[in-house]
N, C-alpha and C positions, 0 to 999 in steps of 0.2 A: 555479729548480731544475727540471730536467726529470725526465718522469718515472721514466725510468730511474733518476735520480740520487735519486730520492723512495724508488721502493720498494729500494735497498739498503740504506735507513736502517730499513725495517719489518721484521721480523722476522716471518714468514706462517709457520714452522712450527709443527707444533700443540703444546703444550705438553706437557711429562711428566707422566703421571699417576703417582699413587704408589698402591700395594697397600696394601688398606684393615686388613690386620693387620702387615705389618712395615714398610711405611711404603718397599720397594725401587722406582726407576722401573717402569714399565709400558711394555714396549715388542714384546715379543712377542704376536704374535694368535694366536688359537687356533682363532678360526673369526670369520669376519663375515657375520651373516645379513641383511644392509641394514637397511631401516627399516622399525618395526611401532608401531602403537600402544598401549597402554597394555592387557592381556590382560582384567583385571576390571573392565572398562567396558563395559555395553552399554547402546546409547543405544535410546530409544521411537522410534516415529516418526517422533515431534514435533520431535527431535531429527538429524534426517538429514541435514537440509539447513545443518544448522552449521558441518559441519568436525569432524574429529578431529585432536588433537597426535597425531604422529608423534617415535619417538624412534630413533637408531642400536643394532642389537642386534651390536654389537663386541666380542669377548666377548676378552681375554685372559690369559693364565699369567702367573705372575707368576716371573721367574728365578731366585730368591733361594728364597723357600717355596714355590714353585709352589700357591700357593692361584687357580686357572679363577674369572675377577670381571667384573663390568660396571662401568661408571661409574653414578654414582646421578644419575639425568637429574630423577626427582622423589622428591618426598620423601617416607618410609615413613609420614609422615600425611597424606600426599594420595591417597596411596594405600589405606591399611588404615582409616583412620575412620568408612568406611562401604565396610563389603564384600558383595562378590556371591557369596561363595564359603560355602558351610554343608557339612559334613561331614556331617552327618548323613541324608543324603542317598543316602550309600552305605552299603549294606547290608553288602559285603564288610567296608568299613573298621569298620565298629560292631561288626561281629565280629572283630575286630583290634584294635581295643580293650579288646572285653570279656576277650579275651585276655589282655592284655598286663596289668591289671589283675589279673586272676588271676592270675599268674606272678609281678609284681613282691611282691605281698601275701603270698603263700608262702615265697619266697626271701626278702626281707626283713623279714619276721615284723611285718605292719604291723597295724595295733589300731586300737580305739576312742580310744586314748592317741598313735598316729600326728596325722603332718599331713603331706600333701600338697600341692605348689602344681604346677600347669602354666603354663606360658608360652604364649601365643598360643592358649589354651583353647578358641576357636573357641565353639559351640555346645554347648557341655558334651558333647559325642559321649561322649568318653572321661573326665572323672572324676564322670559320671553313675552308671560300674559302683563307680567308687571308693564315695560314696556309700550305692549298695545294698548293697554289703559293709559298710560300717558306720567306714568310714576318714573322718576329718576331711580338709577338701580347700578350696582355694582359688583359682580361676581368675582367669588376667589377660591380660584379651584388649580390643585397643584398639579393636574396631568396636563403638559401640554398639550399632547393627541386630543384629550376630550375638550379644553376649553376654545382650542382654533375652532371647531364645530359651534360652539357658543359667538362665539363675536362675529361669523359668518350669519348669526343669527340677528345682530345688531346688539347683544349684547355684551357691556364692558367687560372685559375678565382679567386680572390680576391672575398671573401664573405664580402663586406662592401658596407654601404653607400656612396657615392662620395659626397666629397666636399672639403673646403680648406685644414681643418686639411690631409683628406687621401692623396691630392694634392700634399700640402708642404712634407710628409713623402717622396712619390717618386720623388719630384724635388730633398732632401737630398741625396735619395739614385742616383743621376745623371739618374733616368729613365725617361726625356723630350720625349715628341712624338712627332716624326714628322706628324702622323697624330692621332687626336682626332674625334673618332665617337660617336656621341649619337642620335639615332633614335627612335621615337616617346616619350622620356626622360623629355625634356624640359616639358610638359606636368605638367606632375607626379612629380614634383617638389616644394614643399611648402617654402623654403627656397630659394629664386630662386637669392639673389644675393649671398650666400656665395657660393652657386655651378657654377654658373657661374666665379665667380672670380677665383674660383679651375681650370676651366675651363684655366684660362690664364695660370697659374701656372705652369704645365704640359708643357708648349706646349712650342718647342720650338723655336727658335727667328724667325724662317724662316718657324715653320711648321703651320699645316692649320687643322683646324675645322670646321667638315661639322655636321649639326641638319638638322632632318626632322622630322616635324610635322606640323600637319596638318592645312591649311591652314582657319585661321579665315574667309577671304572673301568667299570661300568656302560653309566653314561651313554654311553661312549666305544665300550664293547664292538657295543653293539647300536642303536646312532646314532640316541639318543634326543636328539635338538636341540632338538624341540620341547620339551623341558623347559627351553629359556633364554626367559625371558622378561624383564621390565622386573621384575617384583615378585621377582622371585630377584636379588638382589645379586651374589652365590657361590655356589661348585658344591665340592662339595669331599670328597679322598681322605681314607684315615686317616693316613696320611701327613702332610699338612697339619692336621689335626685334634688329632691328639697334640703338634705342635708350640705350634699356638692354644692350647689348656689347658694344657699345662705352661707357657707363658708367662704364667699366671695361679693358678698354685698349685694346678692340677688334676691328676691322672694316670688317664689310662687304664686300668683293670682287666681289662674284658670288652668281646668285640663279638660281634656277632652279625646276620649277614647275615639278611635277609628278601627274601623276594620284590616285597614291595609298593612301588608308582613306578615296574617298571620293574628292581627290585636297588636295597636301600637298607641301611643299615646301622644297628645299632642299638646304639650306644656307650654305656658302664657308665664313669663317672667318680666319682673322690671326691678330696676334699685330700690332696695331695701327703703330708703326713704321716701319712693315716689309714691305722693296721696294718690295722686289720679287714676289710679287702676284698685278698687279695691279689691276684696279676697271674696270669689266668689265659693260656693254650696260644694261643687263639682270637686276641689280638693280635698274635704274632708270625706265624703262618699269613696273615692277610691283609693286613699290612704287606709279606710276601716276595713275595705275588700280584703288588702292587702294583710291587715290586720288580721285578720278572720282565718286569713288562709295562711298564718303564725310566719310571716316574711321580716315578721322582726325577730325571730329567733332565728336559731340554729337551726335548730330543728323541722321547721319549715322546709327544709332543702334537701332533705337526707332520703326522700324517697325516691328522688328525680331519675337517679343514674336505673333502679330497677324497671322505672317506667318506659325508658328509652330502652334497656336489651328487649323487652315485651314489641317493641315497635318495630327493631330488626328483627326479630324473629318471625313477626307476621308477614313483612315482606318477603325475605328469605324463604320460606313456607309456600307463599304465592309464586313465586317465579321457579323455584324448582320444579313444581307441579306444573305450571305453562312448558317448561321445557320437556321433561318428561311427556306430555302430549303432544309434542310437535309442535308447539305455537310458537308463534315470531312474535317478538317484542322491540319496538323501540321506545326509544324518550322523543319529548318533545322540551326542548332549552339546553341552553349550558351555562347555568346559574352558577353563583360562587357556589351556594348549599350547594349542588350537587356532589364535590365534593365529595365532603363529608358523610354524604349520607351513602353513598358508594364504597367509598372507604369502610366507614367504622359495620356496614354490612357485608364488604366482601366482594360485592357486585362487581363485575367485568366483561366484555365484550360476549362471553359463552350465555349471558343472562340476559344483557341488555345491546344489542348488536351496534346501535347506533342510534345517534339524539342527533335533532336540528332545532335551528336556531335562527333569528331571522335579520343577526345583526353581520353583515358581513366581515367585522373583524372576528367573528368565531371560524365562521365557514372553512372547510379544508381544512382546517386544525384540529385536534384530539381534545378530550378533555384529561384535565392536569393526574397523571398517574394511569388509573384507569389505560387510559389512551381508546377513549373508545369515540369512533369520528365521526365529529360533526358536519352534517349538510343543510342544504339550505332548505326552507321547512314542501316543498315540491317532493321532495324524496318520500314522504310516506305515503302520496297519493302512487307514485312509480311502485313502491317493493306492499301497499296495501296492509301491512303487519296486521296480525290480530289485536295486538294489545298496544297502547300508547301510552304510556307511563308519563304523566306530565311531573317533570322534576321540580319546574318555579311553581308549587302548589298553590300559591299565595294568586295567583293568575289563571287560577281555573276556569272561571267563567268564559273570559276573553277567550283561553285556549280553547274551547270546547265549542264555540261561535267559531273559531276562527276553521276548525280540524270537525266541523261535524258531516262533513262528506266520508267519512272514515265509517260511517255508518250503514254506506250503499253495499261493503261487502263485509259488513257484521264485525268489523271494530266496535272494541271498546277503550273508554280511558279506565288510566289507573291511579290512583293519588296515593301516595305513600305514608301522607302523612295526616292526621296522628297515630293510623294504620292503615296498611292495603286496603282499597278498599278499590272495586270492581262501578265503573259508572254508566 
C-alpha cells in the first residue's frame, strides 16, 4: 500500500468535541489564544530547568446553549488539591465578603438556627464573617493547603470535591441549607451538571442559592481574555445560566451585577417550585442586555477573538517603546490571568523584569512559563522601576493605595487591560 493509499484510510480530522452541559458538537471558536501552561503552578528554582506542560487555550461557544468552554486538558484534582491561590489575601475581596454576609443574613433572616454551606470555600475569607454573626456554616473546599488555613479560622471545612455523591451524603445525614454559596466556582467546574444537580440536592425546599462569576458580556465588553485560563472550564452569560439550572430543577429569582473580576454577576436561585422567593425585575433587565448585544446567536461572539489581538498589540506597542528608552518595568501580583496574558503577548523577563506578590506561597517562586520572579511586594520600593504594570487589573484601586509611594521618584502604574493604559 502506498502511502497515499495509507493515509486515505486514516482519518486525521480532529474529533468533535461535545458541550460539557448539553452535550451539542463543539465547533465554533471563539477566540484561540495558543498555548499556556497550567496558571497556578509556579515552580522554585529547583524546578526550572524541568520543563513545563503546556496546554491549548482554544476557547469555544457552543451553537445550541452558547455556554464560551475549554476542553478539560487536566483534571480539577490535579489541579485544585493543592492550590496557590488564598483569597484572603485581598483586602478589597474580605470586604466583599463581609458584605455580602451582611446582606444575605438580613434578607434571609438567617439565625443561630440557620446553616450555611459554601462550595470551593477557599480559606474561610467568606464564612468566617458568617461565623462572627453567629450563623452555623460549613465549608467544602478541595485543597487541603488552603482549607487547614480555613478551620484555623474556626471554620468547619470538608476537604472534598463537591458534587452529587458529596451532596446526597449530607442530604442523608438531614444537613439541607438554607443558604448555598459558591463564588467564582461555577467556573472551575468540568463536570458542571453533576455539581450543579448536587447543587439542588442540598438545598432546602425554601432555601436559596446565590453564584458569582464573572460576567461573560463583560468579559467580551472590555477584553478581559486574560480571564481564560486552563483552571476556568466556562465562562458564562445569564442567558446560559438560567438554562443550566432550570435543567436541574433551579430557577432564577434575582441578579445582581457587581463590579468585582472585571463585572460579574451575582445570581439568587431556588427550587423550581419554591413560592417564597418570587421572580424579581433585575432578571429580565439583564437577560435583554444580553439580548441586545445578540449573546443569543452565533454571531454575537465572532468579533471577540479581533478585539483581543487589538489589546496585545497595544501592550506589546507600550513596553517595546519603555524599553527602547531605558525604562524599568515591573508587575505587581502573580494572578492565575497573568498567565495568559503573558503568554498569548509574548511578554518575558526582557519586558517585564519581575512581579511581586504579597502572598508568601508565591514569593521566591517564578511565574508558570514566563519564569519571571516573584518577590515580595518591598522590592519595588528597593529597585524604584519606572513603570508598574499591575497584572490583577481587577484590584487596581487597592494596588495603587497600597504602591502610591512609587510616585516620590515619578513611577507610574500600568493596567493592561482592556488596553495599556499609563495611570
Amino acid at each position: 500500500m502506498t502511502t497515499t493509499e495509507l493515509l486515505k484510510e486514516v482519518d486525521v480530522s480532529p474529533a468533535v468535541k461535545a458541550c460539557r452541559f448539553c452535550g451539542a458538537g463543539l465547533r465554533q471558536t471563539f477566540v484561540d489564544l495558543g498555548m499556556s501552561p497550567l496558571c497556578e503552578t509556579y515552580p522554585a528554582a529547583a524546578d526550572l530547568n524541568r520543563g513545563e506542560k503546556y496546554y491549548p487555550l482554544h476557547v469555544y461557544v457552543c451553537e445550541k446553549c452558547f455556554l464560551v468552554q475549554l476542553e478539560e486538558y487536566e483534571s480539577a484534582e490535579s489541579i485544585f488539591s493543592d492550590y496557590a491561590y488564598f483569597s484572603s489575601y485581598s483586602d478589597s475581596w474580605l470586604r466583599h465578603a463581609d458584605n455580602y454576609c451582611r446582606k444575605m443574613k438580613a434578607r434571609f433572616n438567617l439565625s443561630g438556627d440557620s446553616f450555611v454551606v459554601e462550595v470551593a470555600s477557599n480559606d474561610g475569607y467568606l464564612l468566617q464573617y458568617f461565623v462572627q454573626r453567629g450563623v452555623p456554616v460549613l465549608g467544602i473546599e478541595p485543597a487541603a493547603n488552603v482549607a487547614e488555613v480555613a478551620v484555623r479560622k474556626g471554620v468547619p471545612t470538608l476537604v472534598r470535591f463537591f458534587g452529587t455523591e458529596l451532596a446526597q451524603e449530607l442530604a442523608d445525614q438531614g444537613r439541607h441549607a438554607d443558604l448555598v454559596a459558591g463564588n467564582n466556582v461555577l467556573a472551575q467546574v468540568p463536570a458542571l451538571n453533576d455539581f450543579v444537580e448536587g447543587l439542588r440536592i442540598i438545598l432546602k425546599p425554601a432555601g436559596v442559592l446565590t453564584l458569582e462569576f464573572p460576567h461573560l458580556l463583560r468579559l467580551m465588553e472590555h477584553n478581559e481574555f486574560d480571564t481564560i485560563y486552563h483552571e476556568h472550564f466556562s465562562y458564562f452569560s445569564l442567558l446560559t445560566t438560567v438554562k443550566l439550572l432550570e435543567a436541574h430543577g433551579l430557577r432564577v429569582f434575582d441578579v445582581e451585577e457587581l463590579p468585582s473580576h472585571g463585572g460579574s454577576l451575582r445570581v439568587f436561585a431556588c427550587r423550581s417550585g419554591a413560592e417564597t422567593h418570587p421572580t424579581e425585575e433585575n432578571v429580565a433587565r439583564v437577560l435583554e442586555q444580553e439580548q441586545r448585544e445578540r449573546l443569543d446567536t452565533i454571531e454575537g461572539y465572532e468579533q471577540f477573538a479581533a478585539q483581543v489581538r487589538e489589546t496585545k498589540l497595544a501592550l506589546l506597542e507600550f513596553l517595546l517603546r519603555a524599553a527602547r528608552e531605558g525604562k524599568t518595568v515591573a508587575g505587581y501580583g502573580a494572578p492565575g490571568k497573568s498567565a495568559t496574558l503573558l503568554h498569548y503577548c509574548g511578554i518575558g523577563k526582557d519586558l517585564i523584569s519581575y512581579t511581586v506578590d504579597r502572598s508568601p506561597y508565591k514569593q521566591s517562586r517564578f511565574l508558570p512559563g514566563t519564569h519571571i520572579p516573584i518577590y515580595g511586594p518591598e522590592r519595588i520600593r528597593e529597585t524604584r522601576p519606572d513603570y508598574v504594570v499591575i497584572l490583577p487589573w481587577n484590584l487596581q484601586s487597592e494596588i495603587m493605595q497600597q504602591l502610591q509611594y512609587i510616585r516620590e521618584w515619578g513611577g507610574q502604574f500600568v493596567v493592561p487591560i482592556p488596553r495599556a493604559t499609563v495611570l
